[in-house]
C-alpha positions in Angstrom: -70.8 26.0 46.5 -73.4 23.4 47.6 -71.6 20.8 49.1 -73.2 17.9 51.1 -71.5 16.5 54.3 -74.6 14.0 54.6 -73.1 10.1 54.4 -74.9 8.5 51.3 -74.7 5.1 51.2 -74.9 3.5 47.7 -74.7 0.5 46.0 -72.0 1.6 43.0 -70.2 4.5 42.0 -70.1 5.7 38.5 -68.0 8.3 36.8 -68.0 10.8 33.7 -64.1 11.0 32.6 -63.5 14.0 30.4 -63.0 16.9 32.9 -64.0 14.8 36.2 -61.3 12.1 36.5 -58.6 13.5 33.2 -57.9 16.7 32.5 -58.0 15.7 28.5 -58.7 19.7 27.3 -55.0 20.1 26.1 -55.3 16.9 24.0 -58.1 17.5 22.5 -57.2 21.1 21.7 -54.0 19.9 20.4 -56.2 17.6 18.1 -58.3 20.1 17.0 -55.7 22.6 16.1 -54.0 19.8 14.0 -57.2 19.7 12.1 -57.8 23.3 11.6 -53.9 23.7 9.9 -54.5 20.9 7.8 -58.0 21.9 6.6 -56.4 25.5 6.3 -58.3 26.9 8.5 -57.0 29.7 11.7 -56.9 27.9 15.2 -59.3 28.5 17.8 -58.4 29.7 21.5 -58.1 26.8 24.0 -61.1 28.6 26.0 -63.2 27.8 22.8 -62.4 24.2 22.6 -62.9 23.9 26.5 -66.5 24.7 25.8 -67.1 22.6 23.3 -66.1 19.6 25.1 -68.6 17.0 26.3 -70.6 15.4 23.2 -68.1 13.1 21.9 -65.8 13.2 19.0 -68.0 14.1 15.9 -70.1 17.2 18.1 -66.8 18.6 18.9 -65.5 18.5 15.3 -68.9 20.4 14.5 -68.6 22.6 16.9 -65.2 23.6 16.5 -65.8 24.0 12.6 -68.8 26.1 13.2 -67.5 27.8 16.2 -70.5 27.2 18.2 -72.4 25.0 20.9 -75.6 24.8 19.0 -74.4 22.8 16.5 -74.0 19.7 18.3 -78.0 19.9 18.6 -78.9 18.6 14.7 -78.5 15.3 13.3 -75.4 16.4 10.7 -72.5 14.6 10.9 -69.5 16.7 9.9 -67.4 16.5 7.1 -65.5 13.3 6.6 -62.7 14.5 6.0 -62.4 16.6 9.0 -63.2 14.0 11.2 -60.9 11.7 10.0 -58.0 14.5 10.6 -59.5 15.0 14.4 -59.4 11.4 15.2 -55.6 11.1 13.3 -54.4 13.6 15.3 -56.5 12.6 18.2 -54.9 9.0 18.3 -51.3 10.4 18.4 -52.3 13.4 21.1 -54.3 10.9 23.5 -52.5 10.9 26.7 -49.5 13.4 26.0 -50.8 15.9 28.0 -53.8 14.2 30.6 -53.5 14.3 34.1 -55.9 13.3 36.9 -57.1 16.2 38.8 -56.0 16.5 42.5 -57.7 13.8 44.6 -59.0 11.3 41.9 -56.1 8.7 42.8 -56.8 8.7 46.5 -60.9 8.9 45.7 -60.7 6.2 43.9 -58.5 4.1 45.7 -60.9 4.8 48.9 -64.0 3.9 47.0 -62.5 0.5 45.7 -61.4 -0.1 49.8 -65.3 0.5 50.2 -66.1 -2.8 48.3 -67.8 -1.0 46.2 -68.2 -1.3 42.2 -66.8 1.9 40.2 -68.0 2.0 35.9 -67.0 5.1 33.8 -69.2 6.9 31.2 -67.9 8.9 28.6 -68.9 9.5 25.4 -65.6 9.4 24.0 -65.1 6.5 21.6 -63.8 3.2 22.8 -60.9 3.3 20.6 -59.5 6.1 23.0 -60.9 5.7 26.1 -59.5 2.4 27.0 -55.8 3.0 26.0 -56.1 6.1 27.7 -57.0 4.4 30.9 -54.6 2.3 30.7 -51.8 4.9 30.3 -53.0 6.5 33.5 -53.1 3.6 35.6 -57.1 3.6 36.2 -57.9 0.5 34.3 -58.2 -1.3 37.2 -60.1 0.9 39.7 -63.3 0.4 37.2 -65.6 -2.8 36.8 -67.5 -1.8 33.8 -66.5 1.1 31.0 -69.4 2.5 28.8 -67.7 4.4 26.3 -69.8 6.3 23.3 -69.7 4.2 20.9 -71.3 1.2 22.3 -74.3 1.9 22.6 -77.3 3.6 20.4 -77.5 6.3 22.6 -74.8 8.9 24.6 -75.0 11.1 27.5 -77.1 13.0 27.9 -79.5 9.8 27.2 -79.6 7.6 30.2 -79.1 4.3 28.2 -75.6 4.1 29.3 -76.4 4.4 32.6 -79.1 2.2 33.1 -76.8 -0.5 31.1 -73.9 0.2 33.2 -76.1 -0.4 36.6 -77.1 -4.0 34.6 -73.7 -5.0 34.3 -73.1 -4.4 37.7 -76.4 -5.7 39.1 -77.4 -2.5 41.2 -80.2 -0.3 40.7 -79.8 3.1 39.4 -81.9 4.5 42.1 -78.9 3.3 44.3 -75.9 4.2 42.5 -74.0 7.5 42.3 -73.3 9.5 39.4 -70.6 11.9 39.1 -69.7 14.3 36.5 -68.8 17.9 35.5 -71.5 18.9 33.4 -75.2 19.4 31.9 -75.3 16.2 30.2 -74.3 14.3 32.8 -76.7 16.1 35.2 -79.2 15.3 32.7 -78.1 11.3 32.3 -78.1 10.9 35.7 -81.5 12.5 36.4 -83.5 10.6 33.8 -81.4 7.0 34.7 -82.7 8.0 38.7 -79.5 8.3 40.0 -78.0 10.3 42.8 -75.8 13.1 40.8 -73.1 14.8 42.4 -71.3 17.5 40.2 -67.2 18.8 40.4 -67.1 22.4 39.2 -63.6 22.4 37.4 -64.4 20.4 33.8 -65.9 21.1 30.8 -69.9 22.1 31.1 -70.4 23.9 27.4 -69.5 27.7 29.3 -72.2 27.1 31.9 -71.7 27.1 35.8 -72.9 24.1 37.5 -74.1 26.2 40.2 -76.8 26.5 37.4 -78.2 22.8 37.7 -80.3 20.7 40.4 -77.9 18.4 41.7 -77.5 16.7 45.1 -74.5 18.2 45.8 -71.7 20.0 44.1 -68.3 18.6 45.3 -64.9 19.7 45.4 -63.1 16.8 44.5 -63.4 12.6 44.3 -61.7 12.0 47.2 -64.5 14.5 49.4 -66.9 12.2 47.7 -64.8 9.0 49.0 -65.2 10.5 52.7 -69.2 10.6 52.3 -69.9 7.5 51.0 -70.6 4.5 52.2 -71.3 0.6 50.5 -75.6 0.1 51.1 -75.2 -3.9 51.7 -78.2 -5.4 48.7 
């Protein structure tokens, strides 16, 4: 595992949430197997829906209709009606099952101790990833949310990003971005941030060993031990 123990002083931390802060897979295989029984169609494995994770909503719907990555890559949308039975199911599944994973509290809480800013970046719509911050008591760690419907553009674009670091009035070349996967390694890169990578979410059945990061880190409270606030 590449794991840095060089101090990195920044001037905000900024966080994917599916499969680096939440452990959302059970929900959102719940969700999709809802939809599959009531479009009539045989579930698929949890490991299946594990890889499709990490494009937002209406990519996952494709993906788990097609039963493959590569459909998140064209410009369809899927079927209405399916989508509308992901996101019924979705809004009654969201938060039954999510847990933080092991040292996200304690990260986080260091980080804030640091004086330093904290945003999240998902692409998961708005409508689900504020209540479900809520209902995990991380609302409050975080000074902006980007979620992926509020911009023109999702991970792995850099818009969000780059808006975030706005909001928060740092430069991208001196924040931290962390996240579990491909397109956040990609978002990251093109915004100019440092990217550090965990290697327990959802990456689309690829190994971040794989990708070009800084570091690859074990959990968010290592991260809290190697960070410190770069005064502006």
């Amino acid at each position: 595992m590449k794991k840095t123990t060089t101090p990195l002083a920044v001037s905000a931390v900024l966080f994917d949430l599916d499969g680096t802060l939440l452990d959302t897979l059970p929900d959102l295989h719940a969700a999709a197997s809802a939809m599959l029984r009531d479009l009539g169609r045989p579930p698929l494995p949890e490991a299946a829906t594990r890889s499709y994770v990490g494009r937002g909503i209406p990519n996952l719907v494709k993906r788990v209709l097609a039963g493959s990555l590569d459909v998140a890559d064209d410009a369809t949308l899927p079927p209405q009606e399916a989508l509308d039975s992901f996101r019924a199911h979705y809004a009654r599944e969201n938060g039954r099952q999510v847990r933080p994973y092991p040292g996200v509290i304690d990260g986080l809480k260091e980080l804030k101790a640091k004086g330093l800013p904290l945003g999240v970046i998902t692409n998961k719509a708005q409508a689900f990833t504020l209540p479900l911050l809520e209902l995990m008591g991380l609302s409050a760690y975080f000074d902006v949310v980007v979620s992926g419907d509020l911009l023109p553009r999702q991970k792995p674009d850099p818009m969000a990003l780059i808006w975030a670091c706005g909001r928060l009035d740092v430069s991208p070349t001196d924040t931290l971005f962390i996240g579990d996967s491909v397109n956040d390694f990609l978002a990251g890169r093109a915004a100019g941030c440092h990217v550090f990578l965990l290697p327990y979410g959802y990456n689309e059945g690829r190994d971040v060993q794989e990708l070009a990061c800084d570091a690859i880190v074990p959990t968010i409270d290592y991260v809290a031990q190697l960070i410190t606030h770069r005064n502006k």
